[in-house]
C-alpha positions in Angstrom: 0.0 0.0 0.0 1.5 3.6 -0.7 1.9 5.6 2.2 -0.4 9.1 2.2 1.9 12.0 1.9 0.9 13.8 5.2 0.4 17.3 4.2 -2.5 15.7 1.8 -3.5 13.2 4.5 -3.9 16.3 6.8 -5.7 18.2 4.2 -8.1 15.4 4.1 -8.3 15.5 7.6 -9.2 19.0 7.6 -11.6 19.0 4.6 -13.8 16.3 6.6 -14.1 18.2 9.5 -15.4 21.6 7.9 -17.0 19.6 6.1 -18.9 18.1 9.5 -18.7 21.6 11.1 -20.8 23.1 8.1 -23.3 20.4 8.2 -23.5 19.8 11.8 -24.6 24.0 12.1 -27.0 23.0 9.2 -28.7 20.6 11.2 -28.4 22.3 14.6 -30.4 24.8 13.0 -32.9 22.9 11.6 -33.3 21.3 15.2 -33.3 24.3 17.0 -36.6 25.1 14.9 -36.2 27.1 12.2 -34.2 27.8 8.7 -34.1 31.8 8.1 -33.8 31.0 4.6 -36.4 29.0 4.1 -38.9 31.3 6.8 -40.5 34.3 4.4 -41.8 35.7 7.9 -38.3 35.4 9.6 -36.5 36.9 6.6 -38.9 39.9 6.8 -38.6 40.3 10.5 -34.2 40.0 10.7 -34.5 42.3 7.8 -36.7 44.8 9.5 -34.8 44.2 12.5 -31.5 45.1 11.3 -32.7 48.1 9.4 -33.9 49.6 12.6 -30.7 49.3 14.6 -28.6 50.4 11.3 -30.9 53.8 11.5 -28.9 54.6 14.3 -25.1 54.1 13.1 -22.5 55.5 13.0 -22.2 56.3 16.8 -19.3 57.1 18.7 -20.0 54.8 21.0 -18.9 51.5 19.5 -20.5 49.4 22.4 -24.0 50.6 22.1 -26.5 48.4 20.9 -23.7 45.5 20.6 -25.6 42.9 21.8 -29.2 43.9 19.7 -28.2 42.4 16.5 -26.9 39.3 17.7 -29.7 38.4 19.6 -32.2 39.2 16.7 -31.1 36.7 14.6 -30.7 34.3 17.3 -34.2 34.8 17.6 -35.0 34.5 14.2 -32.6 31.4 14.0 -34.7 30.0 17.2 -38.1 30.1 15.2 -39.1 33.5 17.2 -38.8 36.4 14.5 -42.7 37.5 15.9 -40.5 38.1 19.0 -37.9 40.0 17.4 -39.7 43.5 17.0 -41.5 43.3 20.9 -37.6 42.7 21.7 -36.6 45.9 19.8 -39.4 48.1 21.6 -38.0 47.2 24.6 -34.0 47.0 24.3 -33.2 49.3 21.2 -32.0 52.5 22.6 -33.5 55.7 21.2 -30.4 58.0 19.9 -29.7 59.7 16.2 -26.3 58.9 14.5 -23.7 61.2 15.6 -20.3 60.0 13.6 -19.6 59.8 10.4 -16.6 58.0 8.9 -13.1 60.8 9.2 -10.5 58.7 7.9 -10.3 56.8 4.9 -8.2 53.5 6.1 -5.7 51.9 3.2 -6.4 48.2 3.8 -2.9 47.6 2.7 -1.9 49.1 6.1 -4.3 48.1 8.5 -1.9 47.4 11.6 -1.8 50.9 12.3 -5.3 51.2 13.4 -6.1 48.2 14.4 -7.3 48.3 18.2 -8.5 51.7 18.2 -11.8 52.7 18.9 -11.5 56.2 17.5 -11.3 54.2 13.8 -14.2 52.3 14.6 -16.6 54.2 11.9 -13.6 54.3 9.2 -13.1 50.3 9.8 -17.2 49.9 9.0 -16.7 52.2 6.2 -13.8 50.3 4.7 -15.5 46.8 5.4 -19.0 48.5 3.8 -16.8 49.0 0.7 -15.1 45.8 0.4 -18.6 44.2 1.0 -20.1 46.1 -2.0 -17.7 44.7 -4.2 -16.8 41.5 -3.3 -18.1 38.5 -2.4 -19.1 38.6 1.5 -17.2 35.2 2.2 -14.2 36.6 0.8 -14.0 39.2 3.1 -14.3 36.9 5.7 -11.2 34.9 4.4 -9.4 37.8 4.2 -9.6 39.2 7.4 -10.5 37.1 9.8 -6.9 35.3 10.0 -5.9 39.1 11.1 -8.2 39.5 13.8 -8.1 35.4 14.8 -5.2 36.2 17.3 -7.2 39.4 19.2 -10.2 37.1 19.1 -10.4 37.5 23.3 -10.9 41.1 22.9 -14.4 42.8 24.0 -15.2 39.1 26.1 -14.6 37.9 23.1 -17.9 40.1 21.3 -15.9 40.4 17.7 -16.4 37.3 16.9 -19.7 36.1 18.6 -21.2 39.3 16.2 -19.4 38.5 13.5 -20.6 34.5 13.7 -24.2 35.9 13.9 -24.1 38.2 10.9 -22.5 35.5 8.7 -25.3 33.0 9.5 -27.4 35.4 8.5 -25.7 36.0 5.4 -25.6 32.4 4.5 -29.2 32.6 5.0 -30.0 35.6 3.1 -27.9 37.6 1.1 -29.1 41.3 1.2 -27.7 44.7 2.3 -28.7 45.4 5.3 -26.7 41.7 6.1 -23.9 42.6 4.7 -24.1 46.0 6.7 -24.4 44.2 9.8 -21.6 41.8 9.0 -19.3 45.5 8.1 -20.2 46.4 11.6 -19.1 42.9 13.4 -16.1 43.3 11.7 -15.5 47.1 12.7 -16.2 45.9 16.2 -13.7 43.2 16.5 -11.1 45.5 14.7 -11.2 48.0 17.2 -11.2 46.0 20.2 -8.8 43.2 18.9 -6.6 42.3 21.8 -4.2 39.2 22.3 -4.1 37.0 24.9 -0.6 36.1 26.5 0.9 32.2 25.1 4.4 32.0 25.3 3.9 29.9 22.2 4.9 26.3 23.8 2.8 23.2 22.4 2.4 20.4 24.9 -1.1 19.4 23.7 -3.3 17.2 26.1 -6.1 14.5 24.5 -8.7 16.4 25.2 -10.3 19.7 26.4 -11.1 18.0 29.8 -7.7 16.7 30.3 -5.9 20.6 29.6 -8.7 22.1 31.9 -7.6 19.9 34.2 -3.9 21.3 34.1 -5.2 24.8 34.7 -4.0 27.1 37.5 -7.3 28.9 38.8 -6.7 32.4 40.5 -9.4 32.2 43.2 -10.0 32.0 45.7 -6.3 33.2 46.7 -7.5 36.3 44.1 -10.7 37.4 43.5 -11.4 39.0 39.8 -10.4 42.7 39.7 -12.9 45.3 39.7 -14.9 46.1 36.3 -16.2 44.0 33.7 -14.8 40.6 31.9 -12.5 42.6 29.4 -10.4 43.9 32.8 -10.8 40.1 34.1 -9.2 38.6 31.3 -6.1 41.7 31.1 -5.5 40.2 34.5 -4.0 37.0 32.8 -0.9 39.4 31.0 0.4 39.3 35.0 -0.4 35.2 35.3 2.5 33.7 34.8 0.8 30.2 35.0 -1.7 31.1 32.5 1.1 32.2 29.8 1.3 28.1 28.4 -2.1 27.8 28.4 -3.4 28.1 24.4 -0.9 25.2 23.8 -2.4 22.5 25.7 -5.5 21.8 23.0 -4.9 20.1 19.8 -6.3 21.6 17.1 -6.2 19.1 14.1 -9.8 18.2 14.5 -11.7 21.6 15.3 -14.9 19.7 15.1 -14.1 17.8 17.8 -12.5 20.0 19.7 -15.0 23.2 19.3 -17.7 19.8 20.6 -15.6 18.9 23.4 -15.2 22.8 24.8 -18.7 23.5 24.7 -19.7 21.1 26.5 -16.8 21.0 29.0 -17.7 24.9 29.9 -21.4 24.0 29.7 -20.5 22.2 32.5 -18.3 24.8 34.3 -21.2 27.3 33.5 -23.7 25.3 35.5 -20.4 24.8 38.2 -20.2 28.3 38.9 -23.8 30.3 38.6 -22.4 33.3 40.4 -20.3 34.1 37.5 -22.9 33.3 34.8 -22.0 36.0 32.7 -18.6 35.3 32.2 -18.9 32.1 31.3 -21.8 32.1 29.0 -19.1 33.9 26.9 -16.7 30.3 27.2 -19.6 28.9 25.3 -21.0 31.2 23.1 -17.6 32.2 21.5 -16.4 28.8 20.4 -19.7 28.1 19.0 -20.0 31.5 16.8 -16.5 30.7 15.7 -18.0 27.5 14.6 -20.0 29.3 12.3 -17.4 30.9 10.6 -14.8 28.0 10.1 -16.7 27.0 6.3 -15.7 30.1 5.3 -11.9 29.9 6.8 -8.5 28.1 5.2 -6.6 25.3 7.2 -4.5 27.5 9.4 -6.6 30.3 10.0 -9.0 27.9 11.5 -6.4 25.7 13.9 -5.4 29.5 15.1 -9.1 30.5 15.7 -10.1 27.4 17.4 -6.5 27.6 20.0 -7.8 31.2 20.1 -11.4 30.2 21.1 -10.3 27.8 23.5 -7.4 30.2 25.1 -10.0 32.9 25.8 -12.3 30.2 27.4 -9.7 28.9 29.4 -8.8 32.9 30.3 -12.4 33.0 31.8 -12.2 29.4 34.2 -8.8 31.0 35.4 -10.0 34.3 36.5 -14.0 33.8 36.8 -14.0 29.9 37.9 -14.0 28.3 41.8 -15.2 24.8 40.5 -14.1 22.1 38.1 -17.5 20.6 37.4 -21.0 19.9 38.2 -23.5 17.1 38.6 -26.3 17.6 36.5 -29.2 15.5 36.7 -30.3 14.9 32.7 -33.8 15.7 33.2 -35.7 15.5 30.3 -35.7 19.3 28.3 -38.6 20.3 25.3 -36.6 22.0 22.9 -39.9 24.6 22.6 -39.7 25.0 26.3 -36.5 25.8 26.6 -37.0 28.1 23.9 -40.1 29.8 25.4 -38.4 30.5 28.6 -35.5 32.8 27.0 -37.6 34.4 24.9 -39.4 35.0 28.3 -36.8 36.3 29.8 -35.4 38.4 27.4 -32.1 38.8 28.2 -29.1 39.3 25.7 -27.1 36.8 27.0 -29.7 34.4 27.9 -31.2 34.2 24.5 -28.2 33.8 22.8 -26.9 31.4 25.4 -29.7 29.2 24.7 -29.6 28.8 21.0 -25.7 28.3 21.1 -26.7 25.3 23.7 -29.6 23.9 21.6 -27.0 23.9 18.7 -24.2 22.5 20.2 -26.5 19.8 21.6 -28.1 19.3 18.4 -24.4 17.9 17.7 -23.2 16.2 20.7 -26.4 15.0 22.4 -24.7 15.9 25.5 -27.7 16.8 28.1 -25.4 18.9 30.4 -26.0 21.9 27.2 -29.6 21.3 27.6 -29.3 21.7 31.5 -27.3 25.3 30.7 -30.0 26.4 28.3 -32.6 25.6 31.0 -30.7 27.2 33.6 -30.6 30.3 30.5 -34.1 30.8 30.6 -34.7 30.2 34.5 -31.4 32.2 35.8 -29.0 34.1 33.3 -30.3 37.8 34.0 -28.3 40.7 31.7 
């Protein structure tokens, strides 16, 4: 027999597991109740949805509004879009644009103001341009292996926003997608920022065994005051932290994007005081899912040790327990859909159709248990 060259033999390797990622999203999806593409009424409603909240951009304020698109297609994504304009009413903030673009940036220099929020309309303006030009999922390729390496920056909100607007996308191709997707983009531009990895490998077999090599902070010290972005910048002066993104392999991103959200489903459910936090371990990995179809070889191994180093960066600073038992009660998939929708919070409705998706994969119950405790206990 001849022997596979191994660069093919990896490329295989890698093909099959996209090729799993793209359809296991496919039928999370169709599980998790409805098919935007295929819902005239849902189409109508994320479309009407997004042109409201695009009324009001440019802003100067590059976090307001943040989490309103990304919940909206959730929403429509969860079979809800008659809940999407109630939601508005209530959470869409009433101010007039303010900004407009000042800059022009030359894409062919980008590094100079990347991480800057005072470019935040000129990187929406440049990504608007691109977009009207080119195809969107070129874009995507293009720059998301730039901004893969600040993934952790904004808890991790560039690419949870960007994952939402290309699902839409793939849905539905229109402007007002495409202007959503420019804005995700601008966000995680101006709030890239890298976590520290001395850049050792020492890969463990799974995402259970390298969260059991972790160093946690507390209860020797308690997360600094402020919100998770100052958390994680506390793990530049965590020394044990530093080796941290090299303990996953990331050959199989199927497997391993699986393995994390369930392992931090778990940790979610371990540590309710810090809900927030760690709805952000799950719901980061499982919007980078979205993207990886879109994504070359490397850029997704780099995204996935990203993913999973930000994670990790939440346990250490955020996390007092290891695990939970959860009791795998039965769970409706409309119940547990009913109940966010209920309780309306950002990070509860997206928590739960992250968890319905990632179940819709795994079958693991302990991501039904975190969307139930979603709908019942994730406030904010």
């Amino acid at each position: 027999m001849t022997e596979l060259d191994p660069t093919t033999s990896s490329r295989r390797r890698f093909l099959a597991s996209s090729a799993a990622l793209a359809a296991g999203a496919a039928v999370g999806d169709a599980l998790c109740g409805a098919q935007i593409a295929t819902s005239q009424d849902g189409t109508a409603a994320l479309e009407a949805g997004y042109a409201r909240i695009q009324a009001r951009y440019p802003h100067s304020n590059v976090h307001r509004s943040n989490h309103v698109p990304m919940v909206i297609e959730a929403l429509a994504t969860l079979g809800r879009p008659d809940a999407i304009a109630p939601w508005l009413d209530e959470h869409l903030e009433a101010y007039a644009p303010d900004e407009g673009p000042r800059n022009r940036i030359d894409a062919a220099r980008w590094r100079e103001v990347l991480a800057d929020h005072a470019y935040f309309t000129d990187w929406r303006e440049l990504f608007l341009g691109e977009l009207a030009t080119d195809d969107w999922r070129a874009v995507l390729g293009r720059w998301v292996p730039r901004f893969a390496p600040g993934l952790a920056g904004a808890a991790t909100h560039g690419v949870i926003r960007t994952g939402h607007a290309a699902r839409a996308l793939a849905a539905h191709d229109s402007a007002v997608r495409r202007a959503e997707l420019a804005t995700g983009l601008a966000y995680w531009a101006v709030n890239f920022e890298e976590l520290p990895w001395d850049g050792s490998l020492a890969p463990e077999r799974s995402v259970a065994d390298a969260l059991a090599r972790v160093t946690l902070r507390r209860p020797a010290v308690e997360p600094p005051r402020g919100n998770i972005v100052t958390g994680l910048r506390a793990l530049q002066d965590t020394p044990s932290f530093h080796p941290v993104a090299g303990w996953i392999g990331v050959e199989d991103p199927a497997r391993t994007l699986g393995e994390m959200a369930s392992a931090f489903a778990r940790l979610y459910l371990a540590n309710p005081e810090r809900r927030i936090a760690f709805t952000h371990a799950i719901t980061a990995p499982s919007a980078l899912r979205l993207l990886i179809p879109y994504l070359d070889e490397e850029t997704v191994r780099d995204a996935t040790r990203r993913a999973w180093q930000a994670a990790a960066g939440l346990f250490v600073v955020y996390g007092v327990s290891r695990g939970a038992d959860v009791a795998a009660r039965p769970a409706e998939r409309a119940a547990l859909i009913a109940a966010c929708v209920a309780n309306g919070g950002a990070h509860s409705i997206k928590l739960t159709e992250a968890c319905l998706r990632e179940e819709a994969l795994s079958r693991d119950p302990l991501l039904l248990a975190a969307a139930r405790d979603a709908g019942a206990e994730l406030n904010g």
